[in-house]
RONU-925682 format. One line per 3 residues: number of its first residue (from 1); their letters; for each residue x, y negated, z of N, C-alpha, C, O. Coordinates in steps of 0.02 Angstrom, whole numbers, plus 50000, padded with zeros to 5 digits. Atoms other than C-alpha are relative to their C-alpha. Layout:
<nodes>
NUM = A = X Y Z X Y Z X Y Z X Y Z; ...
</nodes>
This chain:
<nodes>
1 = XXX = 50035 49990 49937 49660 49233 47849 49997 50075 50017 50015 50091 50074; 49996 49924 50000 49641 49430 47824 50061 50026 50040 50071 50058 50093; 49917 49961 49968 49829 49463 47838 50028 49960 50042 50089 49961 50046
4 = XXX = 50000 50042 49920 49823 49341 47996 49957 50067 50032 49985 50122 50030; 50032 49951 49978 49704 49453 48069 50026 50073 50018 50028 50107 50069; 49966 49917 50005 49785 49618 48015 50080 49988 50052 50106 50026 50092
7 = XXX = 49947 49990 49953 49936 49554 48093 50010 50014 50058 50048 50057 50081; 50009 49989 49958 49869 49507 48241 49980 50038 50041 49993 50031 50101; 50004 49968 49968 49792 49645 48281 50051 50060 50014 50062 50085 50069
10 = XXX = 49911 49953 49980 49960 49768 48259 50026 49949 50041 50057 49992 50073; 49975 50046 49961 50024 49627 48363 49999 50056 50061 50040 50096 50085; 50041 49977 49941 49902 49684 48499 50017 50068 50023 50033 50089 50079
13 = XXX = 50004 49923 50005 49907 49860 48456 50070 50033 50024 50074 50089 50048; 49932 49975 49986 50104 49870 48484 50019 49981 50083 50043 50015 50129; 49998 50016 49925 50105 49775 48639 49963 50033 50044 49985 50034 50102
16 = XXX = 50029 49937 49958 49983 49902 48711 50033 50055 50000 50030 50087 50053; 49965 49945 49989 50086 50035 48675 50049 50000 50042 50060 50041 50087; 49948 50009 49952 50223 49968 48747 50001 50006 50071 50049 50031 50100
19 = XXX = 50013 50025 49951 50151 49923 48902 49971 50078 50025 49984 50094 50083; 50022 49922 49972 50070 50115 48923 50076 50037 49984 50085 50079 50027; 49952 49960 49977 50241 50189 48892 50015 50004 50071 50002 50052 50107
22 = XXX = 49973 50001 49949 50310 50137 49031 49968 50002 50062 49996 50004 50117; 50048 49991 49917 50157 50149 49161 50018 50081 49990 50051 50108 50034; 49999 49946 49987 50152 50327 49093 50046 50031 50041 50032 50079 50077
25 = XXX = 49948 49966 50006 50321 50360 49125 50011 49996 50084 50024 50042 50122; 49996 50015 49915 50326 50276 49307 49944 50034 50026 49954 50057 50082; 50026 49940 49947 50186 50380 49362 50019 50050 50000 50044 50066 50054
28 = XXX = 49955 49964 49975 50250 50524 49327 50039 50011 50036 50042 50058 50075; 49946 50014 49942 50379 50477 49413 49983 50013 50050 49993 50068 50075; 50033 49994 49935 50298 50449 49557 49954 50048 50014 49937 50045 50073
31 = XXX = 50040 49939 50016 50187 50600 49526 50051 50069 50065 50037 50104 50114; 49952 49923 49998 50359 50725 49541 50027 49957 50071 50039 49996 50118; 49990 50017 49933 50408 50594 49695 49980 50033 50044 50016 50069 50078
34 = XXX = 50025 49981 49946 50274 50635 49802 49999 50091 49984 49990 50115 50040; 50000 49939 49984 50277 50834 49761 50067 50014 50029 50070 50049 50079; 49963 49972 49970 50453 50845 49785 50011 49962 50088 50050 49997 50121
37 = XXX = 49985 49991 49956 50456 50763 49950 49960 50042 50068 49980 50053 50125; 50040 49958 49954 50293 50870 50017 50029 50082 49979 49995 50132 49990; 49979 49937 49995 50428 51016 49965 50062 49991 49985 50082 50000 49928
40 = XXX = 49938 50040 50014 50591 50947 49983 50054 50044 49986 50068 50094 50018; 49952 49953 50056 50722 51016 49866 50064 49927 50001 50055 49870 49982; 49948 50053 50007 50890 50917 49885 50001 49954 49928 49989 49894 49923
43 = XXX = 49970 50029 50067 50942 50901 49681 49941 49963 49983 49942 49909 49954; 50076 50044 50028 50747 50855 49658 49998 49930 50020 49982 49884 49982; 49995 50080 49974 50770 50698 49774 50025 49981 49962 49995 49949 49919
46 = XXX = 49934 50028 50012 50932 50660 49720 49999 49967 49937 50028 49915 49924; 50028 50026 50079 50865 50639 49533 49950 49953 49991 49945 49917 49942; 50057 50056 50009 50709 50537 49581 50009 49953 50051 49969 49906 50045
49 = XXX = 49974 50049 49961 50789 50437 49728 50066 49960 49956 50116 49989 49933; 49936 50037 50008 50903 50285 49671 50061 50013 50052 50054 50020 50113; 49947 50003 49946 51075 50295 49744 49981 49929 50059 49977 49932 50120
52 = XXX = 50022 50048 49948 51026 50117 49810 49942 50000 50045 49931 49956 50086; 50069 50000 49940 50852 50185 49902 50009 49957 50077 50054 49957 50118; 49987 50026 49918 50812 50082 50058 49914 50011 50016 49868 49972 50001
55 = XXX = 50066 49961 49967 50657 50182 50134 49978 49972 50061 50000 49998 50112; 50036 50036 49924 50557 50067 50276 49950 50037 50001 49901 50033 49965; 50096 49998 49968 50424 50160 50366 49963 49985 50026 49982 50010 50079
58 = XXX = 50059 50034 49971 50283 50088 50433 50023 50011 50086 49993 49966 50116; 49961 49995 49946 50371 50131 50604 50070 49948 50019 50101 49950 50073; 49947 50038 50008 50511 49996 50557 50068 50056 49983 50113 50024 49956
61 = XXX = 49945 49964 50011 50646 50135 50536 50009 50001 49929 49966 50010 49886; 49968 50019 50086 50755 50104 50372 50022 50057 50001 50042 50076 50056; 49953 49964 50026 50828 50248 50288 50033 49982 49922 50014 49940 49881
64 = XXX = 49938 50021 50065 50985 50264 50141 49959 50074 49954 49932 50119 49986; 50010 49954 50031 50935 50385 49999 50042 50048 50041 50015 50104 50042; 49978 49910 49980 51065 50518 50100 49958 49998 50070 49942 50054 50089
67 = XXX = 50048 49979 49929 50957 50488 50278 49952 50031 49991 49926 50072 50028; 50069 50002 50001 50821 50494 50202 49970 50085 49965 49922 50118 49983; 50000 49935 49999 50841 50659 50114 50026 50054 50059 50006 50112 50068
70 = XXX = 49965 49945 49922 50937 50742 50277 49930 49999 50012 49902 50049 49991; 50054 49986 49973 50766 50704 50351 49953 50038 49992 49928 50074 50036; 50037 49962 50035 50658 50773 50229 50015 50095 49999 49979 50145 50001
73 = XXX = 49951 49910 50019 50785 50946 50205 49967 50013 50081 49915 50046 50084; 50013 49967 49930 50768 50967 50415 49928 50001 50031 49909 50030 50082; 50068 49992 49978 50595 50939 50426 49985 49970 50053 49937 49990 50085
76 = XXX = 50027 50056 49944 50584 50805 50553 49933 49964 49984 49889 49949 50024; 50053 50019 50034 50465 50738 50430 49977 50031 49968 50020 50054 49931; 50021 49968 50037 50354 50826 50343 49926 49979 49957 49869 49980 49979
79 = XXX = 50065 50044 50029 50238 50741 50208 49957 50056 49989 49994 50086 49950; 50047 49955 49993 50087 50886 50210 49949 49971 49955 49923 50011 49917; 50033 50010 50046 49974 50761 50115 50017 49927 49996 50023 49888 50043
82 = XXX = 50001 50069 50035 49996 50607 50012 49950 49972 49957 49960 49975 49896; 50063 49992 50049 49835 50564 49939 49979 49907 49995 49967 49867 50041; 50003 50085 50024 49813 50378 49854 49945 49979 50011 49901 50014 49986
85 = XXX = 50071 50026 50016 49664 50277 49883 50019 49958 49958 49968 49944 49928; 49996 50051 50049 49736 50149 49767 50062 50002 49974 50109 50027 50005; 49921 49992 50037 49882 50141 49664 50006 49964 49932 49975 49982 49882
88 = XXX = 50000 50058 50048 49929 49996 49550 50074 49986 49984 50113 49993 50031; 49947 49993 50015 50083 49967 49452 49997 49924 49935 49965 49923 49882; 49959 50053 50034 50161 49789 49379 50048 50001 49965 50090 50021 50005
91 = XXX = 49925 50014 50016 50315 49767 49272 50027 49934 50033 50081 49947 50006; 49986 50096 49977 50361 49587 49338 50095 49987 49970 50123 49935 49987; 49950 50004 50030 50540 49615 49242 50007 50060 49957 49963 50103 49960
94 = XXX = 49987 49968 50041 50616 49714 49114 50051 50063 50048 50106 50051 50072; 49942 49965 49982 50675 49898 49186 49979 49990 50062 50014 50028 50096; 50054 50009 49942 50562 49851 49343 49934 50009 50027 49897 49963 50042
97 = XXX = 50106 49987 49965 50379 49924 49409 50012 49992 50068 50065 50002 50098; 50018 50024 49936 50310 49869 49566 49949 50046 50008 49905 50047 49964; 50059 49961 49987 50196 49996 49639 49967 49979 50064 50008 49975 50109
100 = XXX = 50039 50035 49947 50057 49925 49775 49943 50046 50008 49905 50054 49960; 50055 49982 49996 49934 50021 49844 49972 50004 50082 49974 49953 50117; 50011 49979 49950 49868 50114 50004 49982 50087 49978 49963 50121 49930
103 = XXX = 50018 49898 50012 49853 50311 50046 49972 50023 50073 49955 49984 50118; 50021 49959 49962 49804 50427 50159 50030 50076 50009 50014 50131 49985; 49942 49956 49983 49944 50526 50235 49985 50043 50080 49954 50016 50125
106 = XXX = 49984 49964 49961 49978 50683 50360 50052 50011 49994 50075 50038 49944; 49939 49967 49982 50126 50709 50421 50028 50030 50059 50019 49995 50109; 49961 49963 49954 50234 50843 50540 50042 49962 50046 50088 49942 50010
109 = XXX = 49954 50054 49948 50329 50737 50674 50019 50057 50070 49982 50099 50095; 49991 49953 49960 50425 50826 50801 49967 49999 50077 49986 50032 50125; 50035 50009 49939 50293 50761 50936 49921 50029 49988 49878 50028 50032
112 = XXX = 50069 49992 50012 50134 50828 50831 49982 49959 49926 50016 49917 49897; 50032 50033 50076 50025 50780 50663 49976 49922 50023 49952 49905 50078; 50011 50057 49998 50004 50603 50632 49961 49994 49925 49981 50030 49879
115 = XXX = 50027 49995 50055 49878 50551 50491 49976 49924 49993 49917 49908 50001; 50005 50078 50001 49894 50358 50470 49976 49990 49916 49973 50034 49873; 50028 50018 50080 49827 50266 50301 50031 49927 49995 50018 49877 50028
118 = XXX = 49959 50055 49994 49953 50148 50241 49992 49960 49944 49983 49986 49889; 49994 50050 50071 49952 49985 50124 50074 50012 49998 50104 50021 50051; 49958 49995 50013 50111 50003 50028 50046 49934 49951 50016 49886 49926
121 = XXX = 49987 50020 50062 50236 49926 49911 50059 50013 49987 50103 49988 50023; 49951 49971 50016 50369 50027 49810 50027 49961 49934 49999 49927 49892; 49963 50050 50058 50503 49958 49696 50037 50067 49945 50091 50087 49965
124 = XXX = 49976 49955 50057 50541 50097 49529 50039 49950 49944 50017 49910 49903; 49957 50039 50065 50708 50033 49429 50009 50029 49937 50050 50070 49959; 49983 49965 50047 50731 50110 49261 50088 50004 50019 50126 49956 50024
127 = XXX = 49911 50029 50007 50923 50155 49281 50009 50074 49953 49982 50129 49957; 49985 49940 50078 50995 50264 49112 49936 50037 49984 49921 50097 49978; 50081 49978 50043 50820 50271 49050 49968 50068 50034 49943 50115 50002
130 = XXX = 50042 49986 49935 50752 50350 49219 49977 49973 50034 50014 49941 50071; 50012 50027 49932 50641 50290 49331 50012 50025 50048 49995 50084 50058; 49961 49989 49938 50729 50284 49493 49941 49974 50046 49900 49930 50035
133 = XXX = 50045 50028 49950 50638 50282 49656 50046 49929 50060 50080 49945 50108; 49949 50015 49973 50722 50125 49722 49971 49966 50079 50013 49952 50121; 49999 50019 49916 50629 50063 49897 49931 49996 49995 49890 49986 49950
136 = XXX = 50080 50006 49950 50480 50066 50007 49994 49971 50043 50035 49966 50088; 50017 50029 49921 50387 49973 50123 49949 49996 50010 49908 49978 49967; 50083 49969 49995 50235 50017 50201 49979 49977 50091 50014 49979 50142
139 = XXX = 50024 50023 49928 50121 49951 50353 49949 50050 50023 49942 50092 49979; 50051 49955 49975 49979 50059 50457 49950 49940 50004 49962 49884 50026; 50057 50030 50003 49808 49993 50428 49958 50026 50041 49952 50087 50052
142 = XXX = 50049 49985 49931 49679 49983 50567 49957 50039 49959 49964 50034 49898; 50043 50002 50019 49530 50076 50543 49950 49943 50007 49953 49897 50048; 50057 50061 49993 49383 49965 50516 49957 50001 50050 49920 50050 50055
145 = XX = 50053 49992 49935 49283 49922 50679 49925 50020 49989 49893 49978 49956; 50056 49994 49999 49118 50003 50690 49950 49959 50034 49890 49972 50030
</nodes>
């Protein structure tokens, strides 16, 4: 019964580890995401964007990992603040996080600042033992009626 016990709990103990590697590793990720695109550095994308990126913004406009950096480099867009109210992260496969949340964004638009607060949901693939940023899709949430 003992060395039932003892097992089970290294059982436990390993499967927790496991399971915090890889959150650690995907926030980060997503950490060096959002700085490099509120200071957009080509090679920086290029390393944390999947070649396959497919970027929806809450505007319906799709971008390709290369649109989507052109945009960022010329400053049509300019993320100024990215600040999470929630931020939650799934594996639901092996080599797969699901990130779900909502934020509270400013951004530069070539008509003026826009500062919408969006529910989200991003897809991070591990590809050659990187997490890759591989797609977004994000809606604008009302404020709440007073």
């Amino acid at each position: 019964m003992k060395t039932l016990l003892t097992t089970l709990i290294c059982l436990v103990t390993v499967i927790s580890f496991a399971e915090e590697a890889p959150l650690a590793a995907v926030q980060a990720a997503d950490d060096a995401r959002v700085t490099a695109m509120k200071s957009p550095d080509r090679d920086k994308l290029s390393a944390i964007f999947s070649d396959d990126l497919r970027y929806c913004h809450s505007t319906g406009v799709v971008d390709t990992k290369t649109s989507f950096i052109d945009v960022l480099l010329k400053g049509t867009t300019k993320y100024q603040v990215i600040d999470y109210v929630e931020r939650n992260f799934t594996f639901p496969a092996p080599g797969i996080a699901l990130m779900t949340g909502s934020a509270n964004l400013k951004i530069g638009t070539p008509t003026g600042t826009i500062e919408p607060t969006l529910a989200f949901l991003a897809v991070w693939r591990l590809e050659s033992g990187q997490w890759r940023f591989l797609a977004w899709q994000s809606c604008k949430l009302t404020p709440p009626v007073k």
